[in-house]
N, C-alpha and C positions, 0 to 999 in steps of 0.2 A: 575467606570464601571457599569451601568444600562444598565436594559433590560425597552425596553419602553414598554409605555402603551398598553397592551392588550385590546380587545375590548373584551364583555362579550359574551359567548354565550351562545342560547336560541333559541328554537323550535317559543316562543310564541313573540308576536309582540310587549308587552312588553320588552322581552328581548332585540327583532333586536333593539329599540330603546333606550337603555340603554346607558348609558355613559361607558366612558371608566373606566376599574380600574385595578387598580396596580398588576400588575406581582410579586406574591410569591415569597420568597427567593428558594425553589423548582425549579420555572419557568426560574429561572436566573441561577441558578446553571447548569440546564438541555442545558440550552442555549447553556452557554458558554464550557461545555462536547461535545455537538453536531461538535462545532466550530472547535476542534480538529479533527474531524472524526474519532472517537475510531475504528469503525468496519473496518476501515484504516489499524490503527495502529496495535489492535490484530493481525493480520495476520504477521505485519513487526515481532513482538515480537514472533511468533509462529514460526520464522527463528532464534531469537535469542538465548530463552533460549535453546534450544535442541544445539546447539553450543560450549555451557557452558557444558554440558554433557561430549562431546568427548574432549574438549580440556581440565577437571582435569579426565577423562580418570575414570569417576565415577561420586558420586554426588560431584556437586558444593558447594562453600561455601554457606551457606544461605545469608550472609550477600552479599556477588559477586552477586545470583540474584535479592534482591532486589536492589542495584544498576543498572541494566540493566533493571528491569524492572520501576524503575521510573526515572532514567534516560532517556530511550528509550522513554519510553512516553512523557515525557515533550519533547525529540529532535524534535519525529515527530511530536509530538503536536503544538509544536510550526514553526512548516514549513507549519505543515497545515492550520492553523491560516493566516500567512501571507499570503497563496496562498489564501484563505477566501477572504483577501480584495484585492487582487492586481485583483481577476477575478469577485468581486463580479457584474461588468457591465454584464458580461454576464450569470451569473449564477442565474441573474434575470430571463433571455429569455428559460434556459435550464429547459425542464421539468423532468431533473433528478435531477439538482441543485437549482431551485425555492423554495424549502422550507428548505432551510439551514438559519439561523440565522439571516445572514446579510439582504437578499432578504426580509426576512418575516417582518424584522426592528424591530427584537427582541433584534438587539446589532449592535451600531454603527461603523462606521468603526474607527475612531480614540480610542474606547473603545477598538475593538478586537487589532488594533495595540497595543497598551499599555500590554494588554496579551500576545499578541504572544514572547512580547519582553523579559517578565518577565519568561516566559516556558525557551525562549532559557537560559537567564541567572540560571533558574534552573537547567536545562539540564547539563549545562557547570559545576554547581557547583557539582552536584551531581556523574557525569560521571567524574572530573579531582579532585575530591578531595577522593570519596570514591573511584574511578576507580585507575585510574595514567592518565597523561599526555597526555598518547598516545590515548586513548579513551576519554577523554576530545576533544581533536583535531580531532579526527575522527566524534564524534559528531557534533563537530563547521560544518566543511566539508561538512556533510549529510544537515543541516539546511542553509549553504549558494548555496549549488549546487541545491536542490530543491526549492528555492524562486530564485535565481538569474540565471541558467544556463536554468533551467525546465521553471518554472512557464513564469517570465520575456522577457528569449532569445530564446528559443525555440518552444514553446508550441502554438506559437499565429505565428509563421514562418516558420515552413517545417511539415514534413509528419513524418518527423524521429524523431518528439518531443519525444515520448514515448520509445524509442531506447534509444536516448542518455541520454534522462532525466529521464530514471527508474532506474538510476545508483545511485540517492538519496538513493532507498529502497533497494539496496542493502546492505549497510553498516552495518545496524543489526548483522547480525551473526560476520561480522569482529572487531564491537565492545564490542562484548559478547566475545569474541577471547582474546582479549587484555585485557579486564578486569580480567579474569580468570591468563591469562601466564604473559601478560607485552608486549608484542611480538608478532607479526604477522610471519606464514609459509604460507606452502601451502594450505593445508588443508583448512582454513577461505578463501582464496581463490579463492577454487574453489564452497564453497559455496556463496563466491558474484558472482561470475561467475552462478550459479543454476537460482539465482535471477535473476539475469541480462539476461539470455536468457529466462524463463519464463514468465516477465513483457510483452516480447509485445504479444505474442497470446491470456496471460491472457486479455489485455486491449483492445486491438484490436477487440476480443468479444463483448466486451461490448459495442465499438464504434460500432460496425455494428449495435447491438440494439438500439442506439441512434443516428444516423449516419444522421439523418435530422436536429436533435438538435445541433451537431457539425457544420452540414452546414448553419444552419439561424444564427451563431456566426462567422461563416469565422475562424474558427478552422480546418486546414486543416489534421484532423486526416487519418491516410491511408484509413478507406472507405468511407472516401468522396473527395478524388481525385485519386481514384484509383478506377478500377471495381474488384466488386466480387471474380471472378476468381484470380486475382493477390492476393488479401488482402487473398485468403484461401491457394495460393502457400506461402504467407510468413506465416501464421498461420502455417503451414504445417512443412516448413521448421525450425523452431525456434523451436517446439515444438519435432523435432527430437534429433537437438542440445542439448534442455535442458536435455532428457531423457539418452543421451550420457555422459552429464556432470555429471548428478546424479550419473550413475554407474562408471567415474571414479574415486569419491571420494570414494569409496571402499578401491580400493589399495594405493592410498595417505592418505588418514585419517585411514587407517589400522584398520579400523571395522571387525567384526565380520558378522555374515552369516544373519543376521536375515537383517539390512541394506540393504544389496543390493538384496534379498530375496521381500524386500516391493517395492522398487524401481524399480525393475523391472519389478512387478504385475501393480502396480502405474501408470508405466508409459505406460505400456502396455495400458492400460484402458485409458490414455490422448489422445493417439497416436490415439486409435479406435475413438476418440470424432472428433478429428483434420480431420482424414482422410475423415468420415464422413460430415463434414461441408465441406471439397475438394470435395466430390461428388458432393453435392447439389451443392455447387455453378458451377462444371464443366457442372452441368443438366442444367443451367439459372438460377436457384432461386436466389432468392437477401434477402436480409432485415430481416424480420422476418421469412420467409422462410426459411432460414439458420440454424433456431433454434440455433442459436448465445449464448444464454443463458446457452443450456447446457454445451457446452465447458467453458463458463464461472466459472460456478459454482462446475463444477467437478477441474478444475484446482484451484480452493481453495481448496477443498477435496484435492488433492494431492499434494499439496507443504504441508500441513498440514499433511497427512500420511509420505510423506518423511520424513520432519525434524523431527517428532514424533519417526519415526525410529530409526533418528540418537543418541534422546535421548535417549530411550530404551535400544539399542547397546551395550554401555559398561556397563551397568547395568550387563549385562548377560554373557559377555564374558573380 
């Protein structure tokens, strides 16, 4: 698995005319880190280990989070890997996807297959052997529902890609759950539940900012076969949901005050971003007028305050 030839670069005309030369072990390492989508994955893992918290109802074993967290990483990592190459046709054309790995032909596609394949079997090793069985399996699950149900069957055929196929990134906290007890309750969840209704307003966002780039791939993401106005009533709607779901894990996961104290500041402040982005778009604005971005970006901040919370929680109480 090589990263190919880099061209050299240089201001001077010498330079532009240089040969090509060999990509650093650095260059290739970077490469194939990128190929994972780490700043992806942080976020999956920022639902996990705070998971671990409430369910040994204190601190975690050390040895249980490093299992989840290189566990974790290798599952998504290698889901993201394979979604790498199965879209790299169009992640040539996307100017948010154009300088990922594959596009750049910094790493082959039959190179990053060979990776992705080697992650999942890490995943599997590390999540069913230091885990148990049952987070081994929940693993597999997460790495075949987001390459085969997401990436494959949905993502490139309806509008409700990101609905039913953010159920991938939900699994985190449920296998941080089971690694801990053995066991799945409530409680894990209703934190895939959290995930699961926060994935589409989070991504949805993001699609409105990129919502041309969606359209010159025939990716029929909701704002680009939907107007405006519709894509900020389900923004809208989802974002309530999630904020619901967050405070009923209060009384199921039987937290302490400080929990649902952030959660409902938290959410408060998402709700304002949501409602906000309904304005505009009920005024006409479209596209970047939407300031799409911010809802974006605050909704990382707050799934990241939340689940921060929940690991807090029983610290304190």
């Amino acid at each position: 698995m090589s990263v190919v030839d880099a061209q050299s670069r240089s201001d001077s005309p010498e330079g532009a005319l240089a040969a090509p030369v060999r990509a650093g072990f650095v260059d290739v390492v970077g490469a194939y880190v990128r190929l994972t989508k780490p700043r992806v994955i942080e976020l999956l893992l920022i639902t996990a280990v705070p998971a671990m918290f409430l369910a040994a109802r204190g601190m975690p074993r050390w040895q249980d989070v490093i299992v989840v967290l290189v566990g974790g990483y290798a599952a998504a990592g290698s889901a993201n890997v394979f979604n790498n190459v199965y879209d790299r046709d169009i992640d040539e054309q996307m100017r948010r996807t154009r300088r990922r790995p594959i596009p750049r032909h910094e790493i082959t596609g039959p190179s990053a297959l060979v990776f992705g394949i080697v992650l999942g079997l890490v995943a599997l090793a590390v999540l069913g052997l230091g885990g148990n069985l049952l987070s081994g399996a929940l693993g597999l699950a997460a790495i075949l529902f987001y390459v085969f149900v997401y990436t494959m069957l949905l993502k490139r055929r309806t509008a409700q890609n990101i609905v039913w196929g953010g159920i991938a990134g939900c699994f985190p906290p449920l296998i941080a759950w089971t690694v801990v007890t053995g066991s799945v309750s409530w409680a894990p969840l209703v934190m895939f539940l959290i995930v699961f209704f926060w994935t589409p307003p989070h991504t949805w966002a993001l699609a409105i900012r990129y919502r041309e780039d969606y359209a010159n791939v025939d990716v029929p993401m909701l704002p680009v076969v939907k107007p405006a106005t519709v894509v900020a009533d389900q923004i809208l709607l989802y974002t309530v949901i999630t904020v619901l779901t967050t405070l009923a894990l209060w009384p199921i996961g039987g937290t302490g005050w400080l929990y649902p104290v952030v959660a409902l500041a938290g959410g408060a402040a998402f709700l304002w971003e949501a409602v906000a982005l309904w304005r505009r778009a009920h005024r006409g604005l479209t596209d970047a007028a939407l300031k799409p971005m911010r809802l974006f970006h605050w909704s990382n901040s707050y799934l990241a305050l939340v689940f921060l919370a929940l690991a807090v929680d029983p610290l304190l109480f």
